[in-house]
SEFIZA-3560 file (N, C-alpha, C; in Angstrom, 3 decimals):
REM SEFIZA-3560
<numar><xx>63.462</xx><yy>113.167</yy><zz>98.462</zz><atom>N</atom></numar>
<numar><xx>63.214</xx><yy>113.028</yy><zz>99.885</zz><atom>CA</atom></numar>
<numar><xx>64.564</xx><yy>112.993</yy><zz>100.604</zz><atom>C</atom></numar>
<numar><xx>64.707</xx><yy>113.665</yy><zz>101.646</zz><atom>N</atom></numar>
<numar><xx>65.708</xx><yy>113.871</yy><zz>102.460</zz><atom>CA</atom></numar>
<numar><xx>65.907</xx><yy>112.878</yy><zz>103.583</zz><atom>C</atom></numar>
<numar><xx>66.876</xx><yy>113.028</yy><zz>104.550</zz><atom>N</atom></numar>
<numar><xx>67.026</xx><yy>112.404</yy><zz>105.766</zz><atom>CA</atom></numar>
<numar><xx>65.699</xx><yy>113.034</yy><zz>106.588</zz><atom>C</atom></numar>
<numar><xx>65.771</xx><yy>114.456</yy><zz>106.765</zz><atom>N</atom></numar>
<numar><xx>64.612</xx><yy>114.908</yy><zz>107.787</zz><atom>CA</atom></numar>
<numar><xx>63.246</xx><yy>114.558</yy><zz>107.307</zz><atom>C</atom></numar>
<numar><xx>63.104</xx><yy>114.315</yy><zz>105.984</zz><atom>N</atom></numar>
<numar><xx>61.707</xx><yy>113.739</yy><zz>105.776</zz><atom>CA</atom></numar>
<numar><xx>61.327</xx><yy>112.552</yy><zz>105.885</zz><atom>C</atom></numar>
<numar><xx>62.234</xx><yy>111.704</yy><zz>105.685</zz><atom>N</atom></numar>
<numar><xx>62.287</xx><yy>109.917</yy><zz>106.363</zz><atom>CA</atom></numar>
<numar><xx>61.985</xx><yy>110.377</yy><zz>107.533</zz><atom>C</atom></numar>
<numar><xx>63.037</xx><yy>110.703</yy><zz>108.701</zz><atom>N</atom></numar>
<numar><xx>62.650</xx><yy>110.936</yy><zz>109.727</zz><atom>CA</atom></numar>
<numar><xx>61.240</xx><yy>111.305</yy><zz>110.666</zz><atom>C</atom></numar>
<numar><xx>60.843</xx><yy>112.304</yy><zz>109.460</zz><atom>N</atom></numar>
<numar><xx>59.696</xx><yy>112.872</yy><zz>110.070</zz><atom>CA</atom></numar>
<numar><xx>58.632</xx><yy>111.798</yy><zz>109.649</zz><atom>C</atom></numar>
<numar><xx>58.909</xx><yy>111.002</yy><zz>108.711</zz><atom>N</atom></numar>
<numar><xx>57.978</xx><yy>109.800</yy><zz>108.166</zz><atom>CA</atom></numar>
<numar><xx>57.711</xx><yy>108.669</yy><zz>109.356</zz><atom>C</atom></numar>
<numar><xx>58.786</xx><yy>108.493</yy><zz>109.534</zz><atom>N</atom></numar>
<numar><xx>58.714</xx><yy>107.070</yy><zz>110.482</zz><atom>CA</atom></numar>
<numar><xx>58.472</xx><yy>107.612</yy><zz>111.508</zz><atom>C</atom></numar>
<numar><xx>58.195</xx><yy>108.854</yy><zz>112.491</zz><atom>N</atom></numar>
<numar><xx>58.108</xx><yy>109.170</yy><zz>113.335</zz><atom>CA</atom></numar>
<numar><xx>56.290</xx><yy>109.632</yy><zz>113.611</zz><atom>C</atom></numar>
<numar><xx>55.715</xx><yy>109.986</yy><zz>112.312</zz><atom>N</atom></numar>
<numar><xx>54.692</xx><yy>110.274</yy><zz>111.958</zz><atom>CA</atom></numar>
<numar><xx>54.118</xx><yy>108.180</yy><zz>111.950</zz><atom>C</atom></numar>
<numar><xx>54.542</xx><yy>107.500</yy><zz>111.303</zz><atom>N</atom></numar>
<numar><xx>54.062</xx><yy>106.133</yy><zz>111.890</zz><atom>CA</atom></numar>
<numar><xx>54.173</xx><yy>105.665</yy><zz>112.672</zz><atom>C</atom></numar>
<numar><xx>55.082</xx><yy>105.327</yy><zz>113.366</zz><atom>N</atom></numar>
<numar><xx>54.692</xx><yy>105.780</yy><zz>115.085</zz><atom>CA</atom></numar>
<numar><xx>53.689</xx><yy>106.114</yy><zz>115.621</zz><atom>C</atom></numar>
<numar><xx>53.716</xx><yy>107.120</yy><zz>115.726</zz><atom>N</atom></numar>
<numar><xx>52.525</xx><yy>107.775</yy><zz>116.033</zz><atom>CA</atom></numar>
<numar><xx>51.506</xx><yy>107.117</yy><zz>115.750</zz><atom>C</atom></numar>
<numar><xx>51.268</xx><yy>106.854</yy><zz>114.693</zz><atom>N</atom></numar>
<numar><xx>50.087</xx><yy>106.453</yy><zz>114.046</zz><atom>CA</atom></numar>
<numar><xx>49.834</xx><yy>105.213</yy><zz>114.457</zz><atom>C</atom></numar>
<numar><xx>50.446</xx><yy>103.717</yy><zz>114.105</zz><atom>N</atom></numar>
<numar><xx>50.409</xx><yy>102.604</yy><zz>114.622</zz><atom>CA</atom></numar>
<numar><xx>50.760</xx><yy>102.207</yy><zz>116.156</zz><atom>C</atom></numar>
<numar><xx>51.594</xx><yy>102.931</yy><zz>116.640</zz><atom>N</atom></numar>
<numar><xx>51.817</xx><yy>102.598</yy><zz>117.885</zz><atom>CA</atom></numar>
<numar><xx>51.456</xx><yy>103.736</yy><zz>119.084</zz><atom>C</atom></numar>
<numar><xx>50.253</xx><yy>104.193</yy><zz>119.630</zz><atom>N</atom></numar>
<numar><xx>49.552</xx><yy>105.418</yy><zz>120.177</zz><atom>CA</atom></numar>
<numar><xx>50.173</xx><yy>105.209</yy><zz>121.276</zz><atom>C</atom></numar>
<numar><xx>50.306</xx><yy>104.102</yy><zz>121.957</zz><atom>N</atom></numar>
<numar><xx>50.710</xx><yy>104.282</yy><zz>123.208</zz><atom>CA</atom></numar>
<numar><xx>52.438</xx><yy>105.053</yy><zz>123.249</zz><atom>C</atom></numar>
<numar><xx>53.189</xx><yy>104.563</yy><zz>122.405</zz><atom>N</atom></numar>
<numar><xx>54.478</xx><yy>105.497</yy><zz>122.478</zz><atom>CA</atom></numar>
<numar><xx>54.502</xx><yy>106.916</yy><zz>122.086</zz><atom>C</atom></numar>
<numar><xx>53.528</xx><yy>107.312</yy><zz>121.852</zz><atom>N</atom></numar>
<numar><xx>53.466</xx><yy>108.867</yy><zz>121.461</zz><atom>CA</atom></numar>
<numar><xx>53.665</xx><yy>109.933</yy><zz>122.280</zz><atom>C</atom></numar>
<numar><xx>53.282</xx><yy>109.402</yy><zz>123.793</zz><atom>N</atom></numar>
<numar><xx>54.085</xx><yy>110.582</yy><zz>124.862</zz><atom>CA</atom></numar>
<numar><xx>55.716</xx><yy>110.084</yy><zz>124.720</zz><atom>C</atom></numar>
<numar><xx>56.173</xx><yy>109.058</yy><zz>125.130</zz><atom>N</atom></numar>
<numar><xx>57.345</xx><yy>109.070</yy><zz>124.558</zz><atom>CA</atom></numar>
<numar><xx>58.235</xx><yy>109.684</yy><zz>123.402</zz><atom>C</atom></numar>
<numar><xx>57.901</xx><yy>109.783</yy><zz>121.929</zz><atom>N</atom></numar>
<numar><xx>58.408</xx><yy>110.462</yy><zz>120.966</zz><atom>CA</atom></numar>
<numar><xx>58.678</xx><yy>111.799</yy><zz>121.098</zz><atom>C</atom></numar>
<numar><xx>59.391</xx><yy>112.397</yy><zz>120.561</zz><atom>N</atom></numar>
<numar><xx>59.642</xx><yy>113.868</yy><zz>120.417</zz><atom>CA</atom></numar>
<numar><xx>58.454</xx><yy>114.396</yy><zz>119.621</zz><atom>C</atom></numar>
<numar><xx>58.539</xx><yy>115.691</yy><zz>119.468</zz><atom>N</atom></numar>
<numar><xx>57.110</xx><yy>116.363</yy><zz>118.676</zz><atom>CA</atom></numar>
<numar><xx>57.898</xx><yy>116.145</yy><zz>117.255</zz><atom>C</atom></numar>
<numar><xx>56.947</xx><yy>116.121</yy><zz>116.434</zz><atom>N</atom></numar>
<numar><xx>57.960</xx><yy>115.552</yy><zz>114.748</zz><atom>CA</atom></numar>
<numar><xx>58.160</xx><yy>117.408</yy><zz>114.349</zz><atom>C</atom></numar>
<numar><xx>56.712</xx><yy>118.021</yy><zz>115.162</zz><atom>N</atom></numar>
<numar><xx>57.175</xx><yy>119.520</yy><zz>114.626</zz><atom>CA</atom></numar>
<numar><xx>57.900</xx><yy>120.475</yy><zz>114.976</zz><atom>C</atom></numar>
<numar><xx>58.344</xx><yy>119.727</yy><zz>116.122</zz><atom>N</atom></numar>
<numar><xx>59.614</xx><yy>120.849</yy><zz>117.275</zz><atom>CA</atom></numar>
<numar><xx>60.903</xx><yy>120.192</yy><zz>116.334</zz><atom>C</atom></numar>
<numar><xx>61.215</xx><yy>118.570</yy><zz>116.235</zz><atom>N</atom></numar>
<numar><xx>62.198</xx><yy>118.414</yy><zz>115.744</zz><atom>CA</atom></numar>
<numar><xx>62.341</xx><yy>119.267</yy><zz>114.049</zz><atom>C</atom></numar>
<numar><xx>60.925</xx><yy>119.469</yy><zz>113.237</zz><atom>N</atom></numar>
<numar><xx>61.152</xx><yy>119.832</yy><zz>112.090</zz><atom>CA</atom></numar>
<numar><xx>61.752</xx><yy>121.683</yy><zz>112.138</zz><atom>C</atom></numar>
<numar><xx>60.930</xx><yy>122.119</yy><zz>112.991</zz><atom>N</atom></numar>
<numar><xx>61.312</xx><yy>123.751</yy><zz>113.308</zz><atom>CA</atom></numar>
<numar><xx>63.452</xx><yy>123.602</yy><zz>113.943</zz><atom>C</atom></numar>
<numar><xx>63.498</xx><yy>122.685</yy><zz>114.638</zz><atom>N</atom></numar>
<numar><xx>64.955</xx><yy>123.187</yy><zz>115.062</zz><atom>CA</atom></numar>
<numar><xx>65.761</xx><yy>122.561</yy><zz>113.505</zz><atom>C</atom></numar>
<numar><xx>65.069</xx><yy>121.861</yy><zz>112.764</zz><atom>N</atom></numar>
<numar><xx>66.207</xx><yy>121.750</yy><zz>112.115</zz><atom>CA</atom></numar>
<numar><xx>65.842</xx><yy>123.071</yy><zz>110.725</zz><atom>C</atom></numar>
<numar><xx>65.249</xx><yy>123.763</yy><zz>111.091</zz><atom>N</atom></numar>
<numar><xx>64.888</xx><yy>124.896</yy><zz>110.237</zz><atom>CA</atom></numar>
<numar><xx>65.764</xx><yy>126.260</yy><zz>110.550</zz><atom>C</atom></numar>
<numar><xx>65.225</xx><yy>126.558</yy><zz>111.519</zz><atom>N</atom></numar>
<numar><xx>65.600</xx><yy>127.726</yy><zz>112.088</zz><atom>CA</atom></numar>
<numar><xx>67.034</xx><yy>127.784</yy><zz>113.207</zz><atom>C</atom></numar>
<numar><xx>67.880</xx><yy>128.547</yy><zz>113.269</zz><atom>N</atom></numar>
<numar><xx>69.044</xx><yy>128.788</yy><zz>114.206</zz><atom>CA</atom></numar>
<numar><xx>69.281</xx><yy>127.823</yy><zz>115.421</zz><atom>C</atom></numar>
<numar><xx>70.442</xx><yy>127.698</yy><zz>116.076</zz><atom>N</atom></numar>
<numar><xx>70.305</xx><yy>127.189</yy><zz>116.846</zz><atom>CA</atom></numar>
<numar><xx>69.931</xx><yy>127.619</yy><zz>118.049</zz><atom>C</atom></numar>
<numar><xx>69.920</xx><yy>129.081</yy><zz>118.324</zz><atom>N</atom></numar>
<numar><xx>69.544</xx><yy>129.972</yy><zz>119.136</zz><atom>CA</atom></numar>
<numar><xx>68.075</xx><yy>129.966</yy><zz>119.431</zz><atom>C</atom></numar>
<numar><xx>67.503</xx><yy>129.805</yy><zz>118.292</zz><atom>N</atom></numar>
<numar><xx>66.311</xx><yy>129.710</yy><zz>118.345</zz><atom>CA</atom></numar>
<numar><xx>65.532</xx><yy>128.681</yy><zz>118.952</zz><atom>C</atom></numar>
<numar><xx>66.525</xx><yy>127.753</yy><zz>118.660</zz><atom>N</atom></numar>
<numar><xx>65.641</xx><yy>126.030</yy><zz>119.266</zz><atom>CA</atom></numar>
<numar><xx>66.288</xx><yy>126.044</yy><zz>120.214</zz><atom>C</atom></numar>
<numar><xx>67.212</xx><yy>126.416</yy><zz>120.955</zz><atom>N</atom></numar>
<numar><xx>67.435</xx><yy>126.599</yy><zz>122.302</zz><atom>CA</atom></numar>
<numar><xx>66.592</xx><yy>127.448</yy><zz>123.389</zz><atom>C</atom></numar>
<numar><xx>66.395</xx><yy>128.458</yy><zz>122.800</zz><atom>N</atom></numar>
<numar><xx>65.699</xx><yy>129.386</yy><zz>123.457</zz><atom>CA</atom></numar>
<numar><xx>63.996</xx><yy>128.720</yy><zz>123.770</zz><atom>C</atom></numar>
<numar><xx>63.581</xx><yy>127.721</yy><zz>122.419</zz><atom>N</atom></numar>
<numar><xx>61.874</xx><yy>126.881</yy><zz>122.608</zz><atom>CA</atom></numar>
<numar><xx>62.815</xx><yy>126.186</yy><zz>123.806</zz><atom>C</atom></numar>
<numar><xx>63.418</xx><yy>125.391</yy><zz>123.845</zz><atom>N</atom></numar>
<numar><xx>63.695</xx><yy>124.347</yy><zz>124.330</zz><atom>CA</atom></numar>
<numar><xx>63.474</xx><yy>125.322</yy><zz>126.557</zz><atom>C</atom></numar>
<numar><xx>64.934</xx><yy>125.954</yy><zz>126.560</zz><atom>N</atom></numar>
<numar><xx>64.592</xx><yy>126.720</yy><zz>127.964</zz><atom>CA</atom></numar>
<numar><xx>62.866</xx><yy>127.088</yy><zz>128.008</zz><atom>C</atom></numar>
<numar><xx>62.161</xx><yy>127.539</yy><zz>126.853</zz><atom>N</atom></numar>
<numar><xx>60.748</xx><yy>127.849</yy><zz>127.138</zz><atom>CA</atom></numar>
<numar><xx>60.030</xx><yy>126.817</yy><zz>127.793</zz><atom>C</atom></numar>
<numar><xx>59.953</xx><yy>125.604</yy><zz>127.264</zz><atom>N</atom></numar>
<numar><xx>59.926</xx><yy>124.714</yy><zz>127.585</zz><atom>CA</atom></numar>
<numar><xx>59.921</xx><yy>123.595</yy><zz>128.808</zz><atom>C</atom></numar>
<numar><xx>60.945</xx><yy>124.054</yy><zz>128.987</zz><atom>N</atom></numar>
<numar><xx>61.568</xx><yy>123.320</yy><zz>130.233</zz><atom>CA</atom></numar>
<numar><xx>61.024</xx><yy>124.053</yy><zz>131.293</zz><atom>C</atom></numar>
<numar><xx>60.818</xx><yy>125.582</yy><zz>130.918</zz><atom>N</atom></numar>
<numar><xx>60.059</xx><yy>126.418</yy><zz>132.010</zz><atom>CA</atom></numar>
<numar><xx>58.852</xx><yy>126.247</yy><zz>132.358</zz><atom>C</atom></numar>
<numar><xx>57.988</xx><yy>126.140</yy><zz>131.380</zz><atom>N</atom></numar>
<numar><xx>56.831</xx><yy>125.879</yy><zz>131.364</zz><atom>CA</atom></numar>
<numar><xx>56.692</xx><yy>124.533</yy><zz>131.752</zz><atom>C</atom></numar>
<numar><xx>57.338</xx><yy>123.540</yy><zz>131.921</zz><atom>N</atom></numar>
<numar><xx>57.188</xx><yy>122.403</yy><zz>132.478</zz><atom>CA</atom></numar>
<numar><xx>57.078</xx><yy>122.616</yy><zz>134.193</zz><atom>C</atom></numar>
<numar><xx>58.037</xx><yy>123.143</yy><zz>134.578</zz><atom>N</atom></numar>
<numar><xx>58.797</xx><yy>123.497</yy><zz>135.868</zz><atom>CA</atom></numar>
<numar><xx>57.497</xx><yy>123.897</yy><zz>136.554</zz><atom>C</atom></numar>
<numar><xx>57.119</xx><yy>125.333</yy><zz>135.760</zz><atom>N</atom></numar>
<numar><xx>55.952</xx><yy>125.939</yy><zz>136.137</zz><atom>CA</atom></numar>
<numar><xx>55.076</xx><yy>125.374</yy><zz>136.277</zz><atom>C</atom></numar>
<numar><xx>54.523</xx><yy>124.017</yy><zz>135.377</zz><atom>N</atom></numar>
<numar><xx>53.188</xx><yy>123.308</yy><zz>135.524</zz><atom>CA</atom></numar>
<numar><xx>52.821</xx><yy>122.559</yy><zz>136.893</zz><atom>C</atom></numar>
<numar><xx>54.384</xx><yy>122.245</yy><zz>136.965</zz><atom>N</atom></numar>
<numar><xx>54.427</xx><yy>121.457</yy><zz>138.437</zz><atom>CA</atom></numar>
<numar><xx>54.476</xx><yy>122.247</yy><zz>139.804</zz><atom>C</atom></numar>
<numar><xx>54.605</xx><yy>123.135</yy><zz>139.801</zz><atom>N</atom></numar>
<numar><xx>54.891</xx><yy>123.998</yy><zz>141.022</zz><atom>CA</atom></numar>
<numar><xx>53.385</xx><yy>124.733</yy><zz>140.749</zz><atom>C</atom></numar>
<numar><xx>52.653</xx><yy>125.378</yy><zz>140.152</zz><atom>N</atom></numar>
<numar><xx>51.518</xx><yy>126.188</yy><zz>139.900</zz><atom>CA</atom></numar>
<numar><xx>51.071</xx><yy>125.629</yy><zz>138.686</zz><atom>C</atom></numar>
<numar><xx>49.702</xx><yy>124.488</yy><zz>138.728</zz><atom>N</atom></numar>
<numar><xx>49.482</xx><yy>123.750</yy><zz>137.725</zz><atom>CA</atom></numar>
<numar><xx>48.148</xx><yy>124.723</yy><zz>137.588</zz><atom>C</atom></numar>
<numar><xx>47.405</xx><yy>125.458</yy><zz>138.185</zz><atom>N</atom></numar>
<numar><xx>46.238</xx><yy>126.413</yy><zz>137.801</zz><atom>CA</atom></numar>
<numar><xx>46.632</xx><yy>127.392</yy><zz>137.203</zz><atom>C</atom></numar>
<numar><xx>47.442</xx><yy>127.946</yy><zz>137.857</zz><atom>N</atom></numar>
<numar><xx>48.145</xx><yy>129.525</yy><zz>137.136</zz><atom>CA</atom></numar>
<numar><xx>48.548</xx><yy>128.963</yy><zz>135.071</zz><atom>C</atom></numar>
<numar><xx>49.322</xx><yy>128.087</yy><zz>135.530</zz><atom>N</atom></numar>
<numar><xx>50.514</xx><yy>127.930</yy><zz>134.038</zz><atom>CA</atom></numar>
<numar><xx>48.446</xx><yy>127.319</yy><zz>133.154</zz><atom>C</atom></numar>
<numar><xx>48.036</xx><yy>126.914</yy><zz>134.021</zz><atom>N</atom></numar>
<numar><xx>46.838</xx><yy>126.744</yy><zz>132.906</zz><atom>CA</atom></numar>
<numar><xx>46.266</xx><yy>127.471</yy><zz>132.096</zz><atom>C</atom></numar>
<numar><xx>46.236</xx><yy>128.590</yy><zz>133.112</zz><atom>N</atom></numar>
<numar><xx>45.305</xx><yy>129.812</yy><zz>132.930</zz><atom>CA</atom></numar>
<numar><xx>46.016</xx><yy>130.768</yy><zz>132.167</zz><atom>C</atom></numar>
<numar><xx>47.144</xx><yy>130.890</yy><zz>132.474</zz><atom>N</atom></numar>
<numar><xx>48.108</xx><yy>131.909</yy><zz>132.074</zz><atom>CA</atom></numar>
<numar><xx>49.124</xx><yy>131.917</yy><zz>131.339</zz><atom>C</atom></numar>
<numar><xx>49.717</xx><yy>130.339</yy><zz>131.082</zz><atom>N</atom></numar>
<numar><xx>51.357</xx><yy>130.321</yy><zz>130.590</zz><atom>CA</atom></numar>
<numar><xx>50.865</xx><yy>130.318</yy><zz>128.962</zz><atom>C</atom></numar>
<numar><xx>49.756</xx><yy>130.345</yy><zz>128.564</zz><atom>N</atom></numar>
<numar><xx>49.513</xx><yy>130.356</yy><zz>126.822</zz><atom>CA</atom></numar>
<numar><xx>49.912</xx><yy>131.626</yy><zz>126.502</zz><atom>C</atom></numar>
<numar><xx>48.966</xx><yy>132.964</yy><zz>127.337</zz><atom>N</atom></numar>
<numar><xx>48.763</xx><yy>134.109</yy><zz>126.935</zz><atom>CA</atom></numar>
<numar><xx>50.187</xx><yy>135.362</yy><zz>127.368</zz><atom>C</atom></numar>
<numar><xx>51.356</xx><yy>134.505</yy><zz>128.264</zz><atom>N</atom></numar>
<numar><xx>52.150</xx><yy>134.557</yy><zz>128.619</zz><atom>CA</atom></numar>
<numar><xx>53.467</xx><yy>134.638</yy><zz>127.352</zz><atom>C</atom></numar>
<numar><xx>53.432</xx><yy>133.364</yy><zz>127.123</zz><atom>N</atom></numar>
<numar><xx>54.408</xx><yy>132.668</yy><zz>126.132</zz><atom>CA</atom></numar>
<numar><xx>53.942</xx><yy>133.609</yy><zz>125.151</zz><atom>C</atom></numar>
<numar><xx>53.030</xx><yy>134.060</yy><zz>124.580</zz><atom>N</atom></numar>
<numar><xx>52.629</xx><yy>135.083</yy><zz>123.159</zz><atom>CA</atom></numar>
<numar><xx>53.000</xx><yy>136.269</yy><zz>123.530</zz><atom>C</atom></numar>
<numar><xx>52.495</xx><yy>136.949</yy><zz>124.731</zz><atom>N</atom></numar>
<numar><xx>53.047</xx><yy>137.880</yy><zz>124.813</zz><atom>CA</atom></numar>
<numar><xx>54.791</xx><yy>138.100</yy><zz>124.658</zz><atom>C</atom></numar>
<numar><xx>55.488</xx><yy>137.287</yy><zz>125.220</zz><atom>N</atom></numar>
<numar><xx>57.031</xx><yy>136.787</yy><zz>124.881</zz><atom>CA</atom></numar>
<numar><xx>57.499</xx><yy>137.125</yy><zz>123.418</zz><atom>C</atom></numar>
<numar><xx>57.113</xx><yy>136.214</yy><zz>122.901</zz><atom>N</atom></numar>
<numar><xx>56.838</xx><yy>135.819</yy><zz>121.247</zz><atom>CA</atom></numar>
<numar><xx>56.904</xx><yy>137.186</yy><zz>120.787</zz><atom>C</atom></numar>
<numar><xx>55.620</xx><yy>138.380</yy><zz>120.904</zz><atom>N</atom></numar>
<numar><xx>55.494</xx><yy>139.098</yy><zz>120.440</zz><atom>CA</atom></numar>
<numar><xx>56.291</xx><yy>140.595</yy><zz>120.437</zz><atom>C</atom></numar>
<numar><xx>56.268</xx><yy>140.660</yy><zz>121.711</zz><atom>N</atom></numar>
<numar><xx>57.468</xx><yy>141.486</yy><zz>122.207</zz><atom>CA</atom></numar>
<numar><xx>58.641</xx><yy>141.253</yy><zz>122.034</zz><atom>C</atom></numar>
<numar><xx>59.512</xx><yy>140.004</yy><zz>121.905</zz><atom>N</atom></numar>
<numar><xx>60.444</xx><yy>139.801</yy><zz>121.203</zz><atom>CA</atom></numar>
<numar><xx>60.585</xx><yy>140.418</yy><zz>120.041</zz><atom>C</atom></numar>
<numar><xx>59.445</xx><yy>139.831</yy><zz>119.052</zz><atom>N</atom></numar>
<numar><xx>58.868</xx><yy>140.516</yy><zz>117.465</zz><atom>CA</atom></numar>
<numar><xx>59.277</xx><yy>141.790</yy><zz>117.246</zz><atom>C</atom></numar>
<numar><xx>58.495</xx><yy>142.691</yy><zz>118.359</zz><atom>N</atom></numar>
<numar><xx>58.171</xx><yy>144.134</yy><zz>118.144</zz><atom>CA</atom></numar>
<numar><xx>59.737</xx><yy>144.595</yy><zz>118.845</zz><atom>C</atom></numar>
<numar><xx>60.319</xx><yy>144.009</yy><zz>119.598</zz><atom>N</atom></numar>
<numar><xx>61.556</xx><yy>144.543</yy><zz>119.375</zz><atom>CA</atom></numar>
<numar><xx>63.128</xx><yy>144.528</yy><zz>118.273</zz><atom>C</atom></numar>
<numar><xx>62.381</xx><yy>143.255</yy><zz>117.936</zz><atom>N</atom></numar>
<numar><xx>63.557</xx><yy>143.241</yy><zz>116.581</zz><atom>CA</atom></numar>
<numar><xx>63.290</xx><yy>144.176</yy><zz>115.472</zz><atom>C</atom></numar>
<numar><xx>61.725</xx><yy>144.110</yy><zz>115.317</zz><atom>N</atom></numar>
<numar><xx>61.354</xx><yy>145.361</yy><zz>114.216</zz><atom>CA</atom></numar>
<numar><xx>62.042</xx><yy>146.825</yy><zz>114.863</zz><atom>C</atom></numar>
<numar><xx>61.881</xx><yy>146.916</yy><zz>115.991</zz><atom>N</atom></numar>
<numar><xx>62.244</xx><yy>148.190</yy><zz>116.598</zz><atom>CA</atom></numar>
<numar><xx>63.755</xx><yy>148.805</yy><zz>116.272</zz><atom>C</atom></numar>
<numar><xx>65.056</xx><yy>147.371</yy><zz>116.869</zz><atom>N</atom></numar>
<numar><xx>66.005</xx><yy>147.647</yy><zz>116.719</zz><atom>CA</atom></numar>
<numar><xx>66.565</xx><yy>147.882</yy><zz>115.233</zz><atom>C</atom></numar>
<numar><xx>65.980</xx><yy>147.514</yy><zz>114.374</zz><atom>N</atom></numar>
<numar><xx>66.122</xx><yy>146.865</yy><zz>112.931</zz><atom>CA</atom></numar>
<numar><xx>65.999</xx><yy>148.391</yy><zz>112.203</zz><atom>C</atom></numar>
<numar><xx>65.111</xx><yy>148.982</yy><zz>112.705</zz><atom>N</atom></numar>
<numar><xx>64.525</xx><yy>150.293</yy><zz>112.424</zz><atom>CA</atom></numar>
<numar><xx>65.429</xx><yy>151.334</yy><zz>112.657</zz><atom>C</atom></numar>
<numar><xx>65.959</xx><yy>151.348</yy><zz>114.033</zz><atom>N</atom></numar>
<numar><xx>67.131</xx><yy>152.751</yy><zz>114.630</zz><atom>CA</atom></numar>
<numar><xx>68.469</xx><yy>152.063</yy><zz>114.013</zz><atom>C</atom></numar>
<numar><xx>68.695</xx><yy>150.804</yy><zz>113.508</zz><atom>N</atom></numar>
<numar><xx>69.700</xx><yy>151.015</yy><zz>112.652</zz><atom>CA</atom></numar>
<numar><xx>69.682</xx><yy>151.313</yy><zz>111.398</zz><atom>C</atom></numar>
<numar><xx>68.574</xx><yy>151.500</yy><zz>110.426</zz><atom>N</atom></numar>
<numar><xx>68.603</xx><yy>152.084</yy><zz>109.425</zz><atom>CA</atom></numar>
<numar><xx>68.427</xx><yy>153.266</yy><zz>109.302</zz><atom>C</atom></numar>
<numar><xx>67.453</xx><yy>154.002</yy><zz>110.362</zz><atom>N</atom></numar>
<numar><xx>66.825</xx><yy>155.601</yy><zz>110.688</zz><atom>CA</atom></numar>
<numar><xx>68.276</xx><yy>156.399</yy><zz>111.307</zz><atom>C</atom></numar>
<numar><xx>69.161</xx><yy>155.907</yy><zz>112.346</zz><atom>N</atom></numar>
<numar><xx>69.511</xx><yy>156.377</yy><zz>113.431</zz><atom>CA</atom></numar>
<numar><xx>70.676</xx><yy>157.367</yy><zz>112.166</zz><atom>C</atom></numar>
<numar><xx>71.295</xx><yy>156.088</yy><zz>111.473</zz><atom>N</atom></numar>
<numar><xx>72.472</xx><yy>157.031</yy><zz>110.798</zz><atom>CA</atom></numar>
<numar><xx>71.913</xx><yy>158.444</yy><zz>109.596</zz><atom>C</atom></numar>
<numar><xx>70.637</xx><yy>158.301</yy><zz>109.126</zz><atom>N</atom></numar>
<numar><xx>70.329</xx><yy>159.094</yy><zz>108.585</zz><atom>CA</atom></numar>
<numar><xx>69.660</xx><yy>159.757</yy><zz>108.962</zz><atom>C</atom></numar>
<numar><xx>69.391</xx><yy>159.797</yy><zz>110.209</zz><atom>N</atom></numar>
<numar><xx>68.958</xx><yy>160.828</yy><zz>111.179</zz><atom>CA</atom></numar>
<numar><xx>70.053</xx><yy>161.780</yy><zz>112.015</zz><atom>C</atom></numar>
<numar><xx>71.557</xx><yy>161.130</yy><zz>111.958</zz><atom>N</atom></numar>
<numar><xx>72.794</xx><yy>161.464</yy><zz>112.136</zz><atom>CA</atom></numar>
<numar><xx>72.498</xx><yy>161.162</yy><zz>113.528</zz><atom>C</atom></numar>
<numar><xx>71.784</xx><yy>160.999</yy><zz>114.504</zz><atom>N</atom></numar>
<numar><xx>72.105</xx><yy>159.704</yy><zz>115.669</zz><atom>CA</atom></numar>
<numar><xx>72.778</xx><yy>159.165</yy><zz>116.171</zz><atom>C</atom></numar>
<numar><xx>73.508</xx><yy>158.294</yy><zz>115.534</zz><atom>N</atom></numar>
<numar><xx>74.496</xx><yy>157.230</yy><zz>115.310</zz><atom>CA</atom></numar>
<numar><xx>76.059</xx><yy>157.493</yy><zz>114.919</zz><atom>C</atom></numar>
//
């Protein structure tokens, strides 16, 4: 067992025994993903985040209705462009392209 799994332990009891501090706590699974993945990456949830907060308060019907199917579309198109770029750099030079 590690530091991040203590962590995620006592934070997971918390939760558990003490309900009322649970809007208070951090998410145990946002903290487990940033310490996974880049820092770019958990920066980039984090601005998502903060947007979608922003947004809730200024247009709390819209971000209801919309900021789920929003944020995926994001997600995905991001996706489909890394496959994309990932692609014309392996194709482009043996296509002489490049």
């Amino acid at each position: 067992m590690n530091d991040r799994d203590t962590l995620e332990t006592h934070l997971n009891c918390f939760e558990h025994f003490q309900p009322k501090l649970k809007k208070k706590l951090p998410s145990i699974t946002g903290i487990g993903i940033a310490m996974m993945v880049p820092f770019v990456y958990s920066f980039n949830m984090w601005l998502g985040a903060i947007g979608a907060w922003v947004l809730g308060k200024m247009a709390p019907k819209w971000t209801a209705a919309f900021l789920v199917v929003v944020a995926s579309g994001v997600i995905a198109g991001e996706t489909l462009m890394g496959v994309g770029v990932k692609m014309w750099q392996i194709l482009a030079p043996m296509l002489g392209l490049a």
